[in-house]
N, C-alpha and C positions, 0 to 999 in steps of 0.2 A: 829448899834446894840443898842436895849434898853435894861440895866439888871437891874433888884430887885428878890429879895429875898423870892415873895412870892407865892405861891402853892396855887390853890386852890385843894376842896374837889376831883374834878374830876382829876385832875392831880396828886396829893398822889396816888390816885386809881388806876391809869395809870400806876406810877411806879413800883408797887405794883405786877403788874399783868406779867409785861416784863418778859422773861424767866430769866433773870439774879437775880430775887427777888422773883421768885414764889414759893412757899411750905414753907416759913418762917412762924414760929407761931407769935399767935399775939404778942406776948410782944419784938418780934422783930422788927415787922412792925411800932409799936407804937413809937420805940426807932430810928428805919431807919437812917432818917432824922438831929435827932440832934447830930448823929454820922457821918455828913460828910459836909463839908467845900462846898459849894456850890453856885452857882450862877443860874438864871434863866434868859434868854434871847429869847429876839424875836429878829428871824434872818429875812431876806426879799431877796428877789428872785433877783439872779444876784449874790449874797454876796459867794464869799469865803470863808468860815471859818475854813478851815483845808488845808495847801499847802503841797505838796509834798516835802517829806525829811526833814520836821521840827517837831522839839521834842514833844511827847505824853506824857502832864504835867496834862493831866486829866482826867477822868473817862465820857464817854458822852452818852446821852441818849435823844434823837431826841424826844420830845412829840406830835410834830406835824411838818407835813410837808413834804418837798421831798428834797431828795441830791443825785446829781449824782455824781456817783466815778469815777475818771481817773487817770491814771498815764502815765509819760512819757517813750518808753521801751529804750531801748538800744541804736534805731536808732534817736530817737527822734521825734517817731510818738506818737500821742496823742491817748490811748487807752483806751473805756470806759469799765468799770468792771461792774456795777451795779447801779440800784437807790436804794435808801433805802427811803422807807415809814413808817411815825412814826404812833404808838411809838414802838421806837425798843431802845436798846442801841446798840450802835456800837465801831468798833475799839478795843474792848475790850483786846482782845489778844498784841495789843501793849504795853498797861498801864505798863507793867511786864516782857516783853524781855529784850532779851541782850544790843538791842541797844535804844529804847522803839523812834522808828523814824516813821513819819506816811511815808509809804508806797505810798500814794495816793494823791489827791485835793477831797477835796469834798466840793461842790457848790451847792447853795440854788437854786431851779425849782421850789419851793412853799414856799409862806410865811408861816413861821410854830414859834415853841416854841422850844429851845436848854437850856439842863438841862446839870451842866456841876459841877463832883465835882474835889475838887483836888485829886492828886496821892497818896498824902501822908495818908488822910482822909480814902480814898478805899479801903489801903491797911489795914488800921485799922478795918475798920468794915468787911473786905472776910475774915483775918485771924481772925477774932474773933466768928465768926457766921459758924458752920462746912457744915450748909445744903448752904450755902452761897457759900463756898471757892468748894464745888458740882457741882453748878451750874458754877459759872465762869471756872471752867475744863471743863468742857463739852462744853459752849460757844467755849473757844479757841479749841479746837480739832475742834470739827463742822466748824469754821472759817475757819482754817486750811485745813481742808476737804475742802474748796467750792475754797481755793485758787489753791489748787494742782489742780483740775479739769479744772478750769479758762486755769490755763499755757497749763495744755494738751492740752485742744482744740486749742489755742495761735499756738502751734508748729507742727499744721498742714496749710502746705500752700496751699491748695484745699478749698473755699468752700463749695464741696461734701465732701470732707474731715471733714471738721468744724461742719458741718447739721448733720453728721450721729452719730457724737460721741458727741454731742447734745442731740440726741435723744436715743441712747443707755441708757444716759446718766440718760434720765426723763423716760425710760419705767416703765409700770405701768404691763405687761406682757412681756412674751416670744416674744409678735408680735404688742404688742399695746401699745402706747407711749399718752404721752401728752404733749404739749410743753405748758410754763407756761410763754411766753410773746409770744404777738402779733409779725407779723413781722416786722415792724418796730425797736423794741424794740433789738428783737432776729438779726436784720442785725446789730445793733450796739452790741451787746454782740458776734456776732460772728467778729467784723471790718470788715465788708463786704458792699458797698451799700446795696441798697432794691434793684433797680432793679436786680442788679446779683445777689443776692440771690433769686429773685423771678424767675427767669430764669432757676438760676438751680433747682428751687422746680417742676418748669414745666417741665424738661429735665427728669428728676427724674423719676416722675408720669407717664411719655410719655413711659417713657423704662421700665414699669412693676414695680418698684424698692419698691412705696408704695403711698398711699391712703389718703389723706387729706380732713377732716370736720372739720374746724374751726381750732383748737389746740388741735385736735386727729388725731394722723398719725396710720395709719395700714401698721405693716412693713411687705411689701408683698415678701421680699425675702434676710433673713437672711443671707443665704451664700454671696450671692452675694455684699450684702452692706459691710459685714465684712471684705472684700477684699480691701476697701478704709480705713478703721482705722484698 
């Protein structure tokens, strides 16, 4: 890791824009920065910078790059949750729990830029700023939301089971879905190979079930799917 301290123009603007700091007036924006303890880092692909089970001492915000998240479950299979593509900020919901423990690994797949401030600093400027301490609510709920759905699908052991409360999951209609990673992507978000999940997307399609172009599924028979979730 290389760290300094300094920001360009396009990266202020970056931060600026993340949902965690959007709709702040200007003389917030202006001020952002010198209200929070911070480092800038360029992370590089292979790099760890977040392990599973060790303490969340900082506020983080990906500016560029890729991190994929895993966690270890119970039996001590390796299970991948998501990548995250900057700029996002993440983890956010942890900075402020009960136990403030990262939950996850998360591993560099693209050399990118990690903007990282401390706990103490963050918690100065969310409860200072009210449209601020707004947004960071709504991040953790929404987080919250996407974990709860995560385990659901987890604690199906089918799957068809996994594929269909998936795609429940992304409809866009009563019968018409989109799924929002490729398969590859989606066979590790469900822990499943690709070939078996592509097997069963063909078993699927074969038995009436529903209809695939690209990452649009037409679900061609609602009862019948609803019988597996």
């Amino acid at each position: 890791m290389e760290h300094n301290n300094y920001l360009t123009d396009q990266q202020i603007n970056i931060i600026h824009k993340i949902p965690l700091f959007r709709g702040l007036n200007e003389d917030a924006k202006r001020t952002l920065l010198d209200k929070l303890d911070y480092t800038v880092t360029e992370i590089s692909k292979g790099e760890i910078i977040i392990r599973q089970n060790t303490p969340c001492l900082h506020m983080y915000i990906l500016l560029k790059g890729n991190l994929e998240v895993n966690i270890i479950d119970v039996s001590g299979n390796n299970v991948k949750v998501e990548n995250l593509i900057g700029p996002r900020a993440f983890a956010t919901p942890h900075l402020f729990d009960g136990n403030s423990i990262f939950p996850a690994t998360f591993t560099v797949m693209e050399d990118g830029i990690l903007f990282k401030a401390t706990k103490e600093s963050a918690f100065k400027l969310i409860s200072s700023e009210p449209e601020l301490l707004k947004n960071f609510l709504r991040l953790t709920g929404n987080c919250n939301a996407c974990t709860v759905s995560r385990l659901r699908i987890l604690s199906y052991k089918s799957i068809r089971s996994r594929f269909i409360y998936y795609l429940f999951e992304h409809k866009q209609s009563d019968t018409f879905s989109v799924m929002e990673h490729n398969q590859t992507q989606l066979a590790e978000y469900l822990s499943v190979t690709r070939p078996a999940l592509a097997n069963e997307i063909k078993r699927m399609a074969d038995e009436g079930l529903l209809k695939i172009d690209g990452r649009n599924v037409e679900l061609l028979s609602i009862p019948s799917l609803l019988k597996y979730v």
